[in-house]
MIDOSE-1310 file (N, C-alpha, C; in nm, 2 decimals, decimal comma, always signed):
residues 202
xxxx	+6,77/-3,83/-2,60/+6,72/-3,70/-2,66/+6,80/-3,59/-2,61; +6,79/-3,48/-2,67/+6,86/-3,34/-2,65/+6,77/-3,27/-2,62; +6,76/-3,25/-2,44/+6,64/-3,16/-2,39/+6,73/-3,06/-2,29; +6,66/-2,92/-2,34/+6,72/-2,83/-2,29/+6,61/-2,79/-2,14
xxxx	+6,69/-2,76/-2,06/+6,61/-2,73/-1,89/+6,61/-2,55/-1,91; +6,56/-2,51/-1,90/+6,57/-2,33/-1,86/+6,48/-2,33/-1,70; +6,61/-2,27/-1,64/+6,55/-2,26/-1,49/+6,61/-2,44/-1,40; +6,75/-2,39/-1,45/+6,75/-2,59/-1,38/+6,83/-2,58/-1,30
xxxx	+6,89/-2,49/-1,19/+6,89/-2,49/-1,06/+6,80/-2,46/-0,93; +6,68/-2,43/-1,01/+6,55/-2,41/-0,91/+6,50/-2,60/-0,85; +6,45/-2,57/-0,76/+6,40/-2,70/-0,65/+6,34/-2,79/-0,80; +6,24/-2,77/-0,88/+6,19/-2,84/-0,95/+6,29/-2,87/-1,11
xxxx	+6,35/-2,78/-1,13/+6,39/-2,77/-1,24/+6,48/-2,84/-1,23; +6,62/-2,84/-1,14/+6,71/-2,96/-1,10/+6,67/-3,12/-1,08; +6,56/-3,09/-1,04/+6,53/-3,21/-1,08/+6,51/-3,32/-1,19; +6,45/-3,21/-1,28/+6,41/-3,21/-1,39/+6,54/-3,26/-1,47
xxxx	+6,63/-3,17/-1,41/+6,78/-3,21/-1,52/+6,81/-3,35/-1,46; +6,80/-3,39/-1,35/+6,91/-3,53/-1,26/+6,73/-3,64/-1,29; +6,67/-3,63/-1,36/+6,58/-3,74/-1,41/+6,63/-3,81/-1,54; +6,63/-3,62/-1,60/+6,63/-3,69/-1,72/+6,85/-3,77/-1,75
xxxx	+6,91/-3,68/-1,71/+7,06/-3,74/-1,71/+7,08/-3,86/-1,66; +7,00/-3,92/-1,55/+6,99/-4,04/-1,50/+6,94/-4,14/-1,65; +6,85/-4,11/-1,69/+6,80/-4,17/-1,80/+6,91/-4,18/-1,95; +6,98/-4,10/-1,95/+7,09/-4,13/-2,05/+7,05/-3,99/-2,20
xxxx	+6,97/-3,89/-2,09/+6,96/-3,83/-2,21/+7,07/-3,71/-2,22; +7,07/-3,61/-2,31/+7,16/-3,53/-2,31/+7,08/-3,38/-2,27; +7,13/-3,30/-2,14/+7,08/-3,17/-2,08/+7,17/-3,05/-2,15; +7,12/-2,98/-2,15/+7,17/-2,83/-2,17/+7,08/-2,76/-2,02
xxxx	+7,16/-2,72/-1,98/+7,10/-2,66/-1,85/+7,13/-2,50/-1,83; +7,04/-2,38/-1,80/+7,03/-2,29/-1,83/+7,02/-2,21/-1,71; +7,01/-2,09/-1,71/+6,96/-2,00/-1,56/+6,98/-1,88/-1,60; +6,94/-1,83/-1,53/+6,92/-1,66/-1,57/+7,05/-1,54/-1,55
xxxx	+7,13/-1,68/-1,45/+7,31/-1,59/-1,46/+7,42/-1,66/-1,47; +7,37/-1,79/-1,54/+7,50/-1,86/-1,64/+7,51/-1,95/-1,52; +7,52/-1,92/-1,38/+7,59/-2,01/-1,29/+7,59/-2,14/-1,22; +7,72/-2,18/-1,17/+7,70/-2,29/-1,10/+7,72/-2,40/-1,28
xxxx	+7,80/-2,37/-1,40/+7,80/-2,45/-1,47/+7,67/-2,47/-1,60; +7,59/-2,37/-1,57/+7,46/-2,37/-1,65/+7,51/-2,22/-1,79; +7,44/-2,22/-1,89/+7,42/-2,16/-1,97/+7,35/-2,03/-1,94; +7,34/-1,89/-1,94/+7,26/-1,81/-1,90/+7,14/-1,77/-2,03
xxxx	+7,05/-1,73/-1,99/+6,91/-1,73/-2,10/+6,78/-1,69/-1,98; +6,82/-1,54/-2,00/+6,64/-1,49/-1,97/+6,53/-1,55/-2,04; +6,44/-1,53/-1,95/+6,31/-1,55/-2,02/+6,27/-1,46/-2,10; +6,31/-1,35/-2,06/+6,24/-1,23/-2,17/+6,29/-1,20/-2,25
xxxx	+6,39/-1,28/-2,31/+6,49/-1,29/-2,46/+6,45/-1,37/-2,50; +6,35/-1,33/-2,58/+6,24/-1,44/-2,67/+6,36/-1,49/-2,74; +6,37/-1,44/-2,83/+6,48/-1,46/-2,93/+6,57/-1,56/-2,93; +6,68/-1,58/-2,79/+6,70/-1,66/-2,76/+6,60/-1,76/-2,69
xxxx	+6,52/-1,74/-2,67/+6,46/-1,90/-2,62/+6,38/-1,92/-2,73; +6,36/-1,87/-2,79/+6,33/-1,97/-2,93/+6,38/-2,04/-3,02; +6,52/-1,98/-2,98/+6,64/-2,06/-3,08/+6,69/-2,18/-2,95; +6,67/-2,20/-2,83/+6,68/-2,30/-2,76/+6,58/-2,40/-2,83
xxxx	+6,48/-2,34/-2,79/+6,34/-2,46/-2,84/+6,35/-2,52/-2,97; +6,37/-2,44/-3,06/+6,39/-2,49/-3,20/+6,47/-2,59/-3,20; +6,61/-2,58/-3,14/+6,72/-2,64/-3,17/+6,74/-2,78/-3,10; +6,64/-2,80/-2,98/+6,61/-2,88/-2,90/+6,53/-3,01/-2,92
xxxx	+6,51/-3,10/-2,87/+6,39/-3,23/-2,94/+6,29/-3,18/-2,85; +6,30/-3,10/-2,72/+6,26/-3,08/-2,60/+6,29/-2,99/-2,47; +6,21/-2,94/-2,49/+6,22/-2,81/-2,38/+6,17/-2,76/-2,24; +6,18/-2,77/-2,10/+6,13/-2,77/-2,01/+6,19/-2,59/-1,98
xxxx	+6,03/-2,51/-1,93/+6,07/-2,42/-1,87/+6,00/-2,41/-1,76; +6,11/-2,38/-1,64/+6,06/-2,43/-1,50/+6,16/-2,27/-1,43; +6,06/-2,15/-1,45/+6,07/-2,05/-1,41/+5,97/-1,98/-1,34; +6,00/-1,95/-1,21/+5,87/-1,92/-1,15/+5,86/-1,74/-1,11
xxxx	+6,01/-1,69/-1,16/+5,96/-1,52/-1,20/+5,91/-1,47/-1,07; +5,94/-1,50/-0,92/+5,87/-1,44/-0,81/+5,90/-1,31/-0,78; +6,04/-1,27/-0,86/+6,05/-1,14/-0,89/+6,02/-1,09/-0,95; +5,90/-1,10/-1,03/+5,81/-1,02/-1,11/+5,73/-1,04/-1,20
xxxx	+5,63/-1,11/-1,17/+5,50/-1,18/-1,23/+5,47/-1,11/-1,31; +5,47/-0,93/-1,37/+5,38/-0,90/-1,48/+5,51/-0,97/-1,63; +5,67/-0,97/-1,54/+5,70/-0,99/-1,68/+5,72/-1,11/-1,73; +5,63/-1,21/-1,58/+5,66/-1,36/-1,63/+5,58/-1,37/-1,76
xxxx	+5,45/-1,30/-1,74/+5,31/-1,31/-1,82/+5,39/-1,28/-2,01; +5,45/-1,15/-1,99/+5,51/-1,07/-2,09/+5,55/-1,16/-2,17; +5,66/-1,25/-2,06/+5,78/-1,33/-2,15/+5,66/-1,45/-2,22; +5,55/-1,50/-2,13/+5,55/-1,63/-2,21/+5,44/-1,55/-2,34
xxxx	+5,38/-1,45/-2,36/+5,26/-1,37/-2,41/+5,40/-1,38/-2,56; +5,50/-1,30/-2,55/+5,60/-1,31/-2,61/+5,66/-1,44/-2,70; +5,69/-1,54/-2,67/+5,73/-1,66/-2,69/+5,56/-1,70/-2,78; +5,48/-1,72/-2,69/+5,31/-1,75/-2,84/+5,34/-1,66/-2,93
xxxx	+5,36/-1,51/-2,93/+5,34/-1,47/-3,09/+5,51/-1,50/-3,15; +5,61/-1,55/-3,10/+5,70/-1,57/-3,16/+5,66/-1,70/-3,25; +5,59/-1,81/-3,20/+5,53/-1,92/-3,27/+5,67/-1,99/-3,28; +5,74/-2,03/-3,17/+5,87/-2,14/-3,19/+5,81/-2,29/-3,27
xxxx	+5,88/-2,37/-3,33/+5,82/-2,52/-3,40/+5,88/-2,60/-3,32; +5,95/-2,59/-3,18/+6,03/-2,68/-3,14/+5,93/-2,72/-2,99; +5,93/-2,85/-2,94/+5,84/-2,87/-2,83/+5,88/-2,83/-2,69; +5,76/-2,80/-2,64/+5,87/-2,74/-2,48/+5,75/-2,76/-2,42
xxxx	+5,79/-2,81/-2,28/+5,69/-2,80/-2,14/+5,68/-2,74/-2,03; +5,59/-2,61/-2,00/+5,60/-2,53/-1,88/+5,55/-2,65/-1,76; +5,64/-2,58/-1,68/+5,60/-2,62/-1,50/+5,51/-2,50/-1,49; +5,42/-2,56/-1,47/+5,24/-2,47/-1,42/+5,27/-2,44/-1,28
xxxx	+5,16/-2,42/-1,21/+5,11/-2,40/-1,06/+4,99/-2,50/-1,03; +4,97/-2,54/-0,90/+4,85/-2,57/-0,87/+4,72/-2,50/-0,83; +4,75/-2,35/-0,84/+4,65/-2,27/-0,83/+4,54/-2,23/-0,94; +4,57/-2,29/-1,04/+4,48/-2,29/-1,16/+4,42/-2,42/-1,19
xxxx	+4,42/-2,50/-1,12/+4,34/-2,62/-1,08/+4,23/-2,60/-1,02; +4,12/-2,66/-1,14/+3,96/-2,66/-1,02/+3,96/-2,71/-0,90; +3,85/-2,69/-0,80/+3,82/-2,73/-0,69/+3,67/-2,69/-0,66; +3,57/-2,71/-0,68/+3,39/-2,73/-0,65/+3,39/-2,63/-0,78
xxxx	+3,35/-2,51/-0,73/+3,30/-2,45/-0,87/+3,39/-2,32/-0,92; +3,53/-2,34/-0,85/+3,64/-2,24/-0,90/+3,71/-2,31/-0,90; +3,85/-2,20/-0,87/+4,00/-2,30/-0,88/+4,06/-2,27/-0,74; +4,13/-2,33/-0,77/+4,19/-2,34/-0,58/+4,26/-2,22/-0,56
xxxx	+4,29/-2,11/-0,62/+4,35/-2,02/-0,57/+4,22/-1,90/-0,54; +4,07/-1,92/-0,55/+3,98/-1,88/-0,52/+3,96/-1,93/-0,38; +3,98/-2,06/-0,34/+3,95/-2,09/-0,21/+4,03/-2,01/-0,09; +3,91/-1,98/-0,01/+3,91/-1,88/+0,11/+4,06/-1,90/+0,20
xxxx	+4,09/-2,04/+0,19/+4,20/-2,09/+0,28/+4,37/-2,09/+0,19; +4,30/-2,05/+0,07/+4,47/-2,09/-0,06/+4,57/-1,97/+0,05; +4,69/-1,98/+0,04/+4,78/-1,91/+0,09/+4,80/-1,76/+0,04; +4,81/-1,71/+0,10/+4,77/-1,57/+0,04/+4,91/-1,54/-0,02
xxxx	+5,03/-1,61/+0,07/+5,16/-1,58/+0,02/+5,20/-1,65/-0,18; +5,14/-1,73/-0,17/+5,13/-1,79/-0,31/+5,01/-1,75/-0,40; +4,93/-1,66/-0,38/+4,81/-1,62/-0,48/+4,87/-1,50/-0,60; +4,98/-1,42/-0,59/+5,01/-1,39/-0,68/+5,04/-1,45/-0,77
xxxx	+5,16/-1,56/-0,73/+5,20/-1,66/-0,84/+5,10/-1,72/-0,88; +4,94/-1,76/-0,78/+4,88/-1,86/-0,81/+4,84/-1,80/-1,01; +4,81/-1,67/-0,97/+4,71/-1,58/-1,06/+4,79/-1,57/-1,18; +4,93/-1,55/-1,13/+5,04/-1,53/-1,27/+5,04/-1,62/-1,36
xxxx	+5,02/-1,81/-1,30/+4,99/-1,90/-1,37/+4,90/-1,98/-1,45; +4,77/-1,91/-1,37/+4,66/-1,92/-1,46/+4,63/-1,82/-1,59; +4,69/-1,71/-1,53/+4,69/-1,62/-1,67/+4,78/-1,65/-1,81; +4,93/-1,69/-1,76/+4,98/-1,80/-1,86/+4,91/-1,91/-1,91
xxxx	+4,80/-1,96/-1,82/+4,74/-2,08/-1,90/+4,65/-2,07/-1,99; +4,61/-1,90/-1,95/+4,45/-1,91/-2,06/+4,56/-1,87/-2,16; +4,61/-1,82/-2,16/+4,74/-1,79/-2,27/+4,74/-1,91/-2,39; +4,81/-1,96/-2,31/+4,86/-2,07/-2,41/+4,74/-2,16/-2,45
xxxx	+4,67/-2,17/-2,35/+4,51/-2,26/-2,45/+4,45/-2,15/-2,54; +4,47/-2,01/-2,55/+4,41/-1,95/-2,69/+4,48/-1,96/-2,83; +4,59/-2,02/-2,79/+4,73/-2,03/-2,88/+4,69/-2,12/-3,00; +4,73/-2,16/-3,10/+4,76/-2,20/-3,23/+4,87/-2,29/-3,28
xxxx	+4,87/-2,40/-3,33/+5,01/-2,47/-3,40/+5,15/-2,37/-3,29; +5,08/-2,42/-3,15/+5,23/-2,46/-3,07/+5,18/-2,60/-3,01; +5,33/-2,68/-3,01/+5,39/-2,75/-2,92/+5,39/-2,75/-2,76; +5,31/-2,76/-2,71/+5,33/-2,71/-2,53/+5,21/-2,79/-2,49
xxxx	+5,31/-2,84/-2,31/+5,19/-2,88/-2,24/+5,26/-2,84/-2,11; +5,18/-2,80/-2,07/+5,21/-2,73/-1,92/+5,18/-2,87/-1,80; +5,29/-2,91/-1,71/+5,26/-2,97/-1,61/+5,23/-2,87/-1,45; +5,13/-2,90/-1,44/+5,11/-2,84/-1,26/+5,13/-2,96/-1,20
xxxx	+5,18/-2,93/-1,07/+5,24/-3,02/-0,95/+5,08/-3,03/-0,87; +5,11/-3,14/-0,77/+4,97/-3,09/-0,68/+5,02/-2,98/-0,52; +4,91/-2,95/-0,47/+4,93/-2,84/-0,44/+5,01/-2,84/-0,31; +5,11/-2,93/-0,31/+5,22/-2,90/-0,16/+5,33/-2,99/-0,27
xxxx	+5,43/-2,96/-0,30/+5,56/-3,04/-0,37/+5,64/-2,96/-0,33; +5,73/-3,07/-0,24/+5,88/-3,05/-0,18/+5,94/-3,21/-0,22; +6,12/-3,12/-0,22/+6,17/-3,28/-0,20/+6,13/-3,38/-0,12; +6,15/-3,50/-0,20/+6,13/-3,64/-0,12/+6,19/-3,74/-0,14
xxxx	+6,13/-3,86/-0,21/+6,17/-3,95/-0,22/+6,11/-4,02/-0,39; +6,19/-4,03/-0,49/+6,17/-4,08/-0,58/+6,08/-4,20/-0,56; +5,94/-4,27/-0,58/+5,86/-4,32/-0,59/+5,86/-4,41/-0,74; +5,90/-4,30/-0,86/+5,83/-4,33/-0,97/+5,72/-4,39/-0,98
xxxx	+5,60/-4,37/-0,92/+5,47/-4,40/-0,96/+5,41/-4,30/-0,89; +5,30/-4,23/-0,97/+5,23/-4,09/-0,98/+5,09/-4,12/-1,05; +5,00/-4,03/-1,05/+4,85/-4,04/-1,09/+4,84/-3,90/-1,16; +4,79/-3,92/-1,28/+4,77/-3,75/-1,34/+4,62/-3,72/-1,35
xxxx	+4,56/-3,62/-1,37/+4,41/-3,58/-1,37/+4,47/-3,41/-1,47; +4,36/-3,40/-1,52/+4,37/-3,26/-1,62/+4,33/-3,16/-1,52; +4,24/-3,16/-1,49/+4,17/-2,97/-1,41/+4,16/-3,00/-1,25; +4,16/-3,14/-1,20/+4,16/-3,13/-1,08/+4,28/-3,17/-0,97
xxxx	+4,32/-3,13/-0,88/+4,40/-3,20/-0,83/+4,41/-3,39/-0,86; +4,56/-3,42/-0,87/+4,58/-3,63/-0,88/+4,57/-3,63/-0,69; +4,62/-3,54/-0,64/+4,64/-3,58/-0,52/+4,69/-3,48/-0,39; +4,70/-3,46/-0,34/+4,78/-3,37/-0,21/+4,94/-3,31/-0,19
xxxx	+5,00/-3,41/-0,27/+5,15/-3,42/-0,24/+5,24/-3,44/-0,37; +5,33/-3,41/-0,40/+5,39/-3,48/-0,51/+5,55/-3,45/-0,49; +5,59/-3,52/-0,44/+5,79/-3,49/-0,44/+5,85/-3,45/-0,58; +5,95/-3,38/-0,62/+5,97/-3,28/-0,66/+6,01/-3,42/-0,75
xxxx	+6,09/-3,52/-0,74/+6,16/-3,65/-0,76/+6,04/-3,71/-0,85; +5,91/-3,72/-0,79/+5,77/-3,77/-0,88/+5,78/-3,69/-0,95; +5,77/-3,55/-0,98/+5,74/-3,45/-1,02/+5,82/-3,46/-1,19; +5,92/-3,48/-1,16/+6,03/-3,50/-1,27/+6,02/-3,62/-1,37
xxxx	+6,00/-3,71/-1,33/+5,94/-3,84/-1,36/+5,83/-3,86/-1,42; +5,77/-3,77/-1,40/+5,61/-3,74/-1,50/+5,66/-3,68/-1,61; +5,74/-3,58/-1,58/+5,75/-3,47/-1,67/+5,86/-3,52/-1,77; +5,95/-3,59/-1,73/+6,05/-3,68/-1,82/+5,95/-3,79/-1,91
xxxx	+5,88/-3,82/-1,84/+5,79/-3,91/-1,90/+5,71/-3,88/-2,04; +5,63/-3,78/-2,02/+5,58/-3,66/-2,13/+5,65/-3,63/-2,24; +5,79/-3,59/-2,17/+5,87/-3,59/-2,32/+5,87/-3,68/-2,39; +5,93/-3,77/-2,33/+5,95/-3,92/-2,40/+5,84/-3,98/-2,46
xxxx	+5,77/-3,96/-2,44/+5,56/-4,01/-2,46/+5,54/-3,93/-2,48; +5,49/-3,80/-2,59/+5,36/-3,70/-2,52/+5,26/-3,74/-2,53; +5,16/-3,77/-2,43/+5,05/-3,77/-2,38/+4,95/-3,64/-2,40; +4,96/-3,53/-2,35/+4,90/-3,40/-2,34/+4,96/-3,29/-2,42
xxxx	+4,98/-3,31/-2,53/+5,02/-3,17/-2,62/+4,87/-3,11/-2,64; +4,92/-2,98/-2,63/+4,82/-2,86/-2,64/+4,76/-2,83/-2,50; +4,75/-2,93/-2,41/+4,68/-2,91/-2,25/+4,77/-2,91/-2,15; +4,74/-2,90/-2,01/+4,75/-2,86/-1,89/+4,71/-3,01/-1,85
xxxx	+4,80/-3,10/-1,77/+4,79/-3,18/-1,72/+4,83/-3,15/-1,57; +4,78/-3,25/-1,45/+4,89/-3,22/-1,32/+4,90/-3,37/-1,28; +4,96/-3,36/-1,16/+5,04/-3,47/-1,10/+5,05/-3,47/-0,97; +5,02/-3,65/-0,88/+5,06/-3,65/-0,74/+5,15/-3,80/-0,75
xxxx	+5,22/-3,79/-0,63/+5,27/-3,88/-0,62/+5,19/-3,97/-0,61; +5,14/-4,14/-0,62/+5,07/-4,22/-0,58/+5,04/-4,28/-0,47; +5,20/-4,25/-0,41/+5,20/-4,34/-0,25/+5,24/-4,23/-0,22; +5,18/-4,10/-0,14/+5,22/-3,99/-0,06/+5,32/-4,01/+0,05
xxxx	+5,24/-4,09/+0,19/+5,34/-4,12/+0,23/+5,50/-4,16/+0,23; +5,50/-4,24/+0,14/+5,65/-4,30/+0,06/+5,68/-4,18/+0,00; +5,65/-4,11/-0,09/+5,70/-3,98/-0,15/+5,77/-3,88/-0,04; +5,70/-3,88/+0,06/+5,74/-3,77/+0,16/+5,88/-3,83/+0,22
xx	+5,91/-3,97/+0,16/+5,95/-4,04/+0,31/+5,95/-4,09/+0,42; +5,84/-4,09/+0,44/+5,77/-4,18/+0,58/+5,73/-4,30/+0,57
């Protein structure tokens, strides 16, 4: 397949490209200043990322904008009323995942350092679930993913945490998966590794 990465020198997004290139597909890999061998492509140049998506079988955008959440909201608010026909998969947050009778970025103990983003990504999600004839499924990680150790076996759940952990290596492997299968067009799926410990390495 011809799947384009936007955001593929980031912890998740690199991954995302060395999954799917392991697998024999073909990357276009992007970033926000051409470098290190990638293509450059803002998010907020709808225009061009719509002519990515289009052009693409498949599209991962794995941008997390910590430099400025109102215009992460902007760019994706932008891209729905562009109405691309080409499929693409946001990397979510785990902070828009239920937990008793909210979402975990309501819980008293969520990191306060991560509640911006948490909020940035829930607001993209009601987004795109009010949305119309698009293509998109947002994957959230569970709520601690660092590198680890490629596992390839993982557990998915839609609104609640699959699990505690998920290596970035699992992480990719779902999300390569999705393409290749979609499973969850139109929704918000998440993901843990299955063997945590083995994921971490231990």
């Amino acid at each position: 397949m011809n799947i384009s990465v936007i955001g593929a020198a980031g912890m998740v997004g690199s991954a995302i490209v060395a999954e799917a290139k392991d697998r024999g597909h073909q990357v276009t890999s992007y970033t926000r200043s051409g470098s290190a061998g990638t293509l450059a492509l803002d998010l907020a140049n709808t225009a061009a990322l719509v002519e990515v998506i289009n052009s693409s079988e498949a599209t991962v955008i794995s941008v997390a904008s910590r430099d400025d959440y109102s215009a992460a909201i902007a760019a994706h608010r932008a891209l729905i009323a562009a109405a691309p026909t080409g499929r693409f998969l946001i990397v979510g947050g785990a902070g828009a995942l239920n937990a008793g009778e909210g979402l975990l970025l309501d819980s008293p103990d969520f990191p306060e350092e991560y509640l911006t983003e948490a909020k940035t990504f829930a607001a993209v999600l009601d987004d795109y679930r009010a949305a119309s004839d698009l293509n998109w499924t947002m994957l959230a990680p569970s709520p601690m993913i660092a590198p680890g150790a490629r596992t390839g076996d993982y557990r998915t759940e839609l609104d609640v945490p699959a699990g505690m952990f998920v290596s970035t290596q699992d992480f990719a492997v779902a999300a390569i998966d999705e393409i290749e299968n979609p499973a969850h067009v139109g929704t918000r799926f998440t993901v843990a590794s299955a063997d945590e410990a083995a994921a971490q390495g231990q």
